[in-house]
N, C-alpha and C positions, 0 to 999 in steps of 0.2 A: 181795193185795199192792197198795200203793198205784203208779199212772201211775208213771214216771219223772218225772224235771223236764227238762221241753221245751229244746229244745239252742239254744242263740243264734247266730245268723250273722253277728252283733255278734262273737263272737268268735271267728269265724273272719278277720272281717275286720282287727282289732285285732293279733291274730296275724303278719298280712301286712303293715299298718304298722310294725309290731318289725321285721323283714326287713329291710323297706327301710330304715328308718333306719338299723341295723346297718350294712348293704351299704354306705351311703352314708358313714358314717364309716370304713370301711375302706379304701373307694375314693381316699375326699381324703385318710388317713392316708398310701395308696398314693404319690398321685400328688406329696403335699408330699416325700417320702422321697424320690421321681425327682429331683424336678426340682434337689433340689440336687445331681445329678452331671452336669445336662446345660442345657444354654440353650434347646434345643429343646423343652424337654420340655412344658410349656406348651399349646404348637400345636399339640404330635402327641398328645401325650395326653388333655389333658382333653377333647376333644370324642366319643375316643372311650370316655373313662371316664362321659360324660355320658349315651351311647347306652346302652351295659351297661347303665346303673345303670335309665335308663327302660324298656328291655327286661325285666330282672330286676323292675322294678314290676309293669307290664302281667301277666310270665306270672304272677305271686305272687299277683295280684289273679285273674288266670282261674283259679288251680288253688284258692282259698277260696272264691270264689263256685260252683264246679263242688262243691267239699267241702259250703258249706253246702246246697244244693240240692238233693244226696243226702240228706243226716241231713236235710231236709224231708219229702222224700220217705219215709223212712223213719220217722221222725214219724208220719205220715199214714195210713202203714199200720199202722204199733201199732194207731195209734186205732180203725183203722176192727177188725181182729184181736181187738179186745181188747174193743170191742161186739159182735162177732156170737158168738164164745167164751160171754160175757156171759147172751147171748141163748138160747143151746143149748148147756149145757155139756155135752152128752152127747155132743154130734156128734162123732167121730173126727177128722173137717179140718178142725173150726174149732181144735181141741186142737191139733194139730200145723202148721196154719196162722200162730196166734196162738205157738208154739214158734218157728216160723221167725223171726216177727215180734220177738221177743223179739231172738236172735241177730243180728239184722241191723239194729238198732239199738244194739244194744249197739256195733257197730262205732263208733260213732260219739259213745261218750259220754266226758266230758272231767274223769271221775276214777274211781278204782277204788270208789267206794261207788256211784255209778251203773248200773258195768256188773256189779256183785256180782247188784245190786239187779233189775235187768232177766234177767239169768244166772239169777237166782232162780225168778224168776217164770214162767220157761220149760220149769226143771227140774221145779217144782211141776206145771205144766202137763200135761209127758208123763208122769211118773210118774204121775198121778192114771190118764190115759189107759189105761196099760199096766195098773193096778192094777185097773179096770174090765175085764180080761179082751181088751183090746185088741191084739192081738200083732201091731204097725201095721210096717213099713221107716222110715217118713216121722216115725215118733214116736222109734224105737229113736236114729233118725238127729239129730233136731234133739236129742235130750236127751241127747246126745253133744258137738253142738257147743256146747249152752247148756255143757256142764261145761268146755267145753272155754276160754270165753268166763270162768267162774269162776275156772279155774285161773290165769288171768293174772292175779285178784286176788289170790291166795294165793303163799306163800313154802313153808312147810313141806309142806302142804298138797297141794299141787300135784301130787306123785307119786301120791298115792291120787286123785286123780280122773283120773291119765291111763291108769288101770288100769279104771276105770270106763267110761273112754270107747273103750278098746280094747275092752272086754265088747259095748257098744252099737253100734260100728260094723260088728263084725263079728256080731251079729245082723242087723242091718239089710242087709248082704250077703247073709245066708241067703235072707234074705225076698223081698230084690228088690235085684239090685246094679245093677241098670240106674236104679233110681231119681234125678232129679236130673243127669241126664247124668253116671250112674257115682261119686255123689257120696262113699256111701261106700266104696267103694274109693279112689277120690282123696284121700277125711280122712285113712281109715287109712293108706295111704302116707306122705303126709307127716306126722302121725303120729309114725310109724317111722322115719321122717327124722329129726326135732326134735327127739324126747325119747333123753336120753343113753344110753349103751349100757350104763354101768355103775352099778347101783343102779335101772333102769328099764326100760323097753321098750324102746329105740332097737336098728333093725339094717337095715341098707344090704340085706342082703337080700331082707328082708321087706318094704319100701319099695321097691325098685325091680318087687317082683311085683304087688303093689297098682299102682302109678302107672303100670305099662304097661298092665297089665287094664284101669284106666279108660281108656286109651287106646283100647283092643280095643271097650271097650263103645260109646261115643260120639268116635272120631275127628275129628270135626267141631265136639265144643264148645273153644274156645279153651282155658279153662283145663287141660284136660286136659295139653296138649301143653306148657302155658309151665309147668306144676309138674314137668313130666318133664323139659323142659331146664333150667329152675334147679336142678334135679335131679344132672342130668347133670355139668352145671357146676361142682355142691357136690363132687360124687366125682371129679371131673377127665374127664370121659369127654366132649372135647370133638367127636370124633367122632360122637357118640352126640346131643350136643346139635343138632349141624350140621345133621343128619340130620332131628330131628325138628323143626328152623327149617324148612326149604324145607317140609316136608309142612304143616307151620302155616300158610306164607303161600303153599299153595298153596288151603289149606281156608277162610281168611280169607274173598275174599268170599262166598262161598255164607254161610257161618256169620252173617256182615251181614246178608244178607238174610232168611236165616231169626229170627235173633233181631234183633229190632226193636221198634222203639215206644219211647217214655218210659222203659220200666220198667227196660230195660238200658244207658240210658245209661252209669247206674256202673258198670256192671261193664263195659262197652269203657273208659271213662276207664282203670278198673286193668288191664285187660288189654293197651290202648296202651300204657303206660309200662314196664311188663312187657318188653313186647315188643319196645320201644326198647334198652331195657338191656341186654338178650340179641344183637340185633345191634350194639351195639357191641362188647360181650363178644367178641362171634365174630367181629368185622371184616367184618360181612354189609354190602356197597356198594349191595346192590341198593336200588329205590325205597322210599320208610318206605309202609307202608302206614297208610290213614287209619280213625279212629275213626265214626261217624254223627256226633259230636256236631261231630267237625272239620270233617266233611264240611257239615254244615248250615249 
């Protein structure tokens, strides 16, 4: 199957120029509407509708340059994935390596024939694997997520791959559920969450015994805990989210230190905002905790 087509940061950036021009005719739509009910309005307003609007640039310009930087990175690794694959197609991790690689660029691709296409080629990838007599966790697992990465391009379609991907992630449990810091148990959870209850897999039950086990398994990986309080939060159980807030940002910084480097930048970028949203959610006063990339 042929590269993907390499992702522009042009248009991430283009994206965030739309924003702000948007904002900013909002803003003076706003402040022409004030001012004709007040004389003041003028001096008290526009300077601070000037501030917004430069703030609202600034963080829109940080969160696409943060955007493109990841799908670079992710780029990168296809590449480098999809040469050593290339190189040894027999090897087991480069199969399930170049699977992951697959998945985690597709996050980032900016129409559904791209991430069909890359979803593809990751499917191809572990099936070939498994079909070789390979009976991997790390294979069962990504060619769960790659369907899983399909499904979003599909409409009809959709239901027969999340039946697919329930088959795979709970193999991938059999085999090794600690893989991935409890990865798939935390798929399948949410999973079980997502997909509707009628006509499909969905069940709050089956979903909350997944997303606490991967808790059980790896307590300390961030996501574990921010899919059990979005969780929580979805079912109403805000006690239950509150709960596992304080034990989150009690395991925060250890969890910093231990995953580090480049590689996780994005994934603290999404687990920060995450994490914001949950304590507003909950009215959590205490200090925000920081990401490496804020910190730096």
């Amino acid at each position: 199957m042929a590269c993907a087509t390499p992702i522009s940061s042009m248009e991430h950036l283009s994206f965030a120029l739309v924003v702000v021009l948007i904002m900013a005719i909002l803003l003076r739509t706003f402040a022409t509407a004030f001012t004709r009910r007040t004389a003041f309005a003028p001096r008290i307003m526009l300077p601070g509708i000037t501030l917004l609007a430069v703030s609202l640039w600034a963080f829109s310009l940080e969160v696409q340059a943060n955007e493109a930087e990841c799908a670079a990175l992710a780029q990168q690794e296809f590449g480098r994935k999809q040469g050593e694959f290339k190189h040894n197609p027999q090897d087991l991790k480069a199969a399930w390596e170049l699977g992951r690689a697959c998945f985690d660029l597709a996050d980032f691709a900016t129409n559904r024939n791209q991430r069909a296409e890359l979803a593809e080629q990751g499917i191809e990838v572990c099936r070939k694997a498994l079909a070789n007599g390979s009976n991997s966790a790390p294979v069962h697992y990504y060619l769960a997520l790659n369907l899983g990465q399909l499904a979003r391009t599909r409409t009809f379609g959709a239901l027969k791959l999340v039946s697919q991907m329930e088959r795979e992630f709970s193999w991938a449990i059999e085999l090794d559920s600690h893989f991935d810091y409890g990865g798939p148990e935390r798929s399948l959870g949410l999973l079980y969450r997502d997909a509707p209850a009628i006509g499909s897999i969905g069940s709050r039950t089956k979903a909350r015994q997944h997303l606490e086990r991967a808790v059980e398994l790896s307590p300390g990986y961030p996501d574990n805990r921010l899919s059990l309080i979005e969780s929580y939060l979805k079912w109403g159980d805000r006690e239950g989210a509150q709960r596992q807030l304080r034990a989150l940002k009690e395991a925060w910084p250890r969890a910093r230190l231990e995953l580090s480097g480049a590689n996780w930048n994005c994934s603290w970028d999404d687990w920060q905002e995450r994490l914001h949203k949950m304590e507003k959610k909950l009215g959590d006063g205490s200090k925000p905790l920081e990401s490496p990339r804020t910190k730096s």
